[in-house]
C-alpha positions in Angstrom: -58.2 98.1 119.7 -62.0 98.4 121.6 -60.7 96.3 124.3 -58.7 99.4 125.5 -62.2 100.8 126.2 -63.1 97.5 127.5 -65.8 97.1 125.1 -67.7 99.8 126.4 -69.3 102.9 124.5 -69.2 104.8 127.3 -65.9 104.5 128.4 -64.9 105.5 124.8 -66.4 108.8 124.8 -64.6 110.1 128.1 -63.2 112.7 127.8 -61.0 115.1 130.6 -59.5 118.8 130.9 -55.5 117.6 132.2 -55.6 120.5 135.3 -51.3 120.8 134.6 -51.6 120.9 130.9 -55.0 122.3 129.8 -55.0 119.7 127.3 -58.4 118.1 126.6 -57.8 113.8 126.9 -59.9 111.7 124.6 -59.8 108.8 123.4 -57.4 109.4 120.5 -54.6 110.0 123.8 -55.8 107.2 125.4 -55.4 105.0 122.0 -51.6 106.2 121.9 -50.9 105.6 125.5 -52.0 102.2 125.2 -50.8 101.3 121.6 -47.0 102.3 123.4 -47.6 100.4 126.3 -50.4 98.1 125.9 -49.9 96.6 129.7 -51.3 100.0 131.1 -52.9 99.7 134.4 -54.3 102.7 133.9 -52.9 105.3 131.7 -51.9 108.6 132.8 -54.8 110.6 131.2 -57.5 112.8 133.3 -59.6 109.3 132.6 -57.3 106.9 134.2 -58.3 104.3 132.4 -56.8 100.8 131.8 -55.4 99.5 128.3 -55.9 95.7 129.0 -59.4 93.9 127.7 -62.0 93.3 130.4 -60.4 89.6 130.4 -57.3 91.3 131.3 -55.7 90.5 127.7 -53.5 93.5 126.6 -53.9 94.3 123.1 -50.8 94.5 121.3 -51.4 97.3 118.6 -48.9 95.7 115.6 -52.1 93.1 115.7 -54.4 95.4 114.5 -52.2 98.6 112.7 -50.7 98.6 110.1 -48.7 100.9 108.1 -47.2 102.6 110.8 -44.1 104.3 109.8 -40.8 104.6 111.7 -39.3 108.0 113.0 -36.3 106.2 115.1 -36.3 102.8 113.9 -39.4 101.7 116.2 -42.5 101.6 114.9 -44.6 103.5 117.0 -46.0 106.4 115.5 -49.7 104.6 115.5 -51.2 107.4 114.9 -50.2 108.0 111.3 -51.3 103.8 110.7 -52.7 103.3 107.5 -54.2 100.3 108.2 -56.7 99.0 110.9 -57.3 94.8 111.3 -61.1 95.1 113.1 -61.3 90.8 114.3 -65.0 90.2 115.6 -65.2 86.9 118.0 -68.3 84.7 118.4 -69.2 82.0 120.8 -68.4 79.2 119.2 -70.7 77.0 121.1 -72.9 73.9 119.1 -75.7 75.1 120.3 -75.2 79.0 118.7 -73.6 77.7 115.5 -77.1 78.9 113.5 -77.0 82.0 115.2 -73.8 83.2 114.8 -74.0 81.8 110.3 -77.2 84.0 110.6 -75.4 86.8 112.1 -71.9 86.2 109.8 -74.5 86.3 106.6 -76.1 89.8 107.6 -72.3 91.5 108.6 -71.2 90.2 104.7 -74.5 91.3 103.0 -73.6 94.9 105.1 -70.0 95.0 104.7 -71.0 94.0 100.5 -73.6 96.8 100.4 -71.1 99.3 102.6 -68.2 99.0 99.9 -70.6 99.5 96.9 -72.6 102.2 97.8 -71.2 103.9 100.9 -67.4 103.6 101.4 -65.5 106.8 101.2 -63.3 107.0 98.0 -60.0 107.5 99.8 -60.6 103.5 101.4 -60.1 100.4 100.7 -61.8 97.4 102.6 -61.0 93.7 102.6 -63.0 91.3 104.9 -63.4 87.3 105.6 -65.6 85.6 108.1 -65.6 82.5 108.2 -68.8 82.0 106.4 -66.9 83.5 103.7 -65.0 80.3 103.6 -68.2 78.3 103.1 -69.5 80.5 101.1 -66.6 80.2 98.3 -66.8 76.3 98.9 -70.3 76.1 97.7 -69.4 78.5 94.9 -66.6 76.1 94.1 -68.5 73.1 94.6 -71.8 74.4 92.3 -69.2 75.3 89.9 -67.2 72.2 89.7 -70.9 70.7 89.0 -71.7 72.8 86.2 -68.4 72.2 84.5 -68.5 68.3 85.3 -72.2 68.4 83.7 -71.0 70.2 80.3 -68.1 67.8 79.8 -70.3 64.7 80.4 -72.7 66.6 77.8 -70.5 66.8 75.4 
């Protein structure tokens, strides 16, 4: 969903009086527009902004909403979504493989210490990196060890 903002804080908090409407545009109009019509060249709000990512990928909103319920049998009524997938990419480059496990540890230890201390009661989070994936594998691994040791103990 950032990539309708192309990534940019500042083109997030644009904001527009419509001259034929009064109505004030902000992002959450912008979000709609796009979310129906994710190929938006530029949608028709007083910021005239584009819905496409700054690679010119459109964004299809199903991707990253979920729980949107159905008024006429479509389900495009995004703005009562219950859900929201956030998917983070990293270079994936050899030579920025330590950076980006260093960078993957810190968002778990955050995301960990968000949900235990922070996290508003009315949400639920559920998150994986792919560090996660190596993290269980050692926890499996040092496990399988400790089991294999008390048999052979015994």
């Amino acid at each position: 969903m950032w990539a309708y903002w192309q990534d940019d804080p500042a083109e997030l908090d644009k904001s527009g009086v419509n001259e034929k409407t009064g109505h004030n545009d902000t992002y959450l109009d912008h979000l709609l527009l796009c979310a129906r019509n994710p190929l938006l060249q530029r949608a028709p709000t007083t910021m005239a902004q584009g819905c496409m990512s700054k690679g010119g990928i459109p964004v299809q909103p199903f991707f990253a909403l979920g729980g949107v319920d159905s008024e006429d049998g479509e389900n495009n009524n995004f703005h009562n979504a219950s859900a929201f997938v956030l998917t983070i990419l990293l270079d994936p480059a050899p030579e920025k493989e330590e950076a980006a496990n260093e960078w993957e540890e810190a968002l778990t230890a955050f995301v960990q210490r968000w949900s235990d201390t922070d996290k508003p009661e009315f949400m639920d989070v559920a998150f994986n990196t792919e560090r996660s994936i190596q993290d269980e594998i050692e926890r499996s691994s040092f496990g399988d060890i400790h089991i294999v040791s008390e048999y052979c103990h015994k």
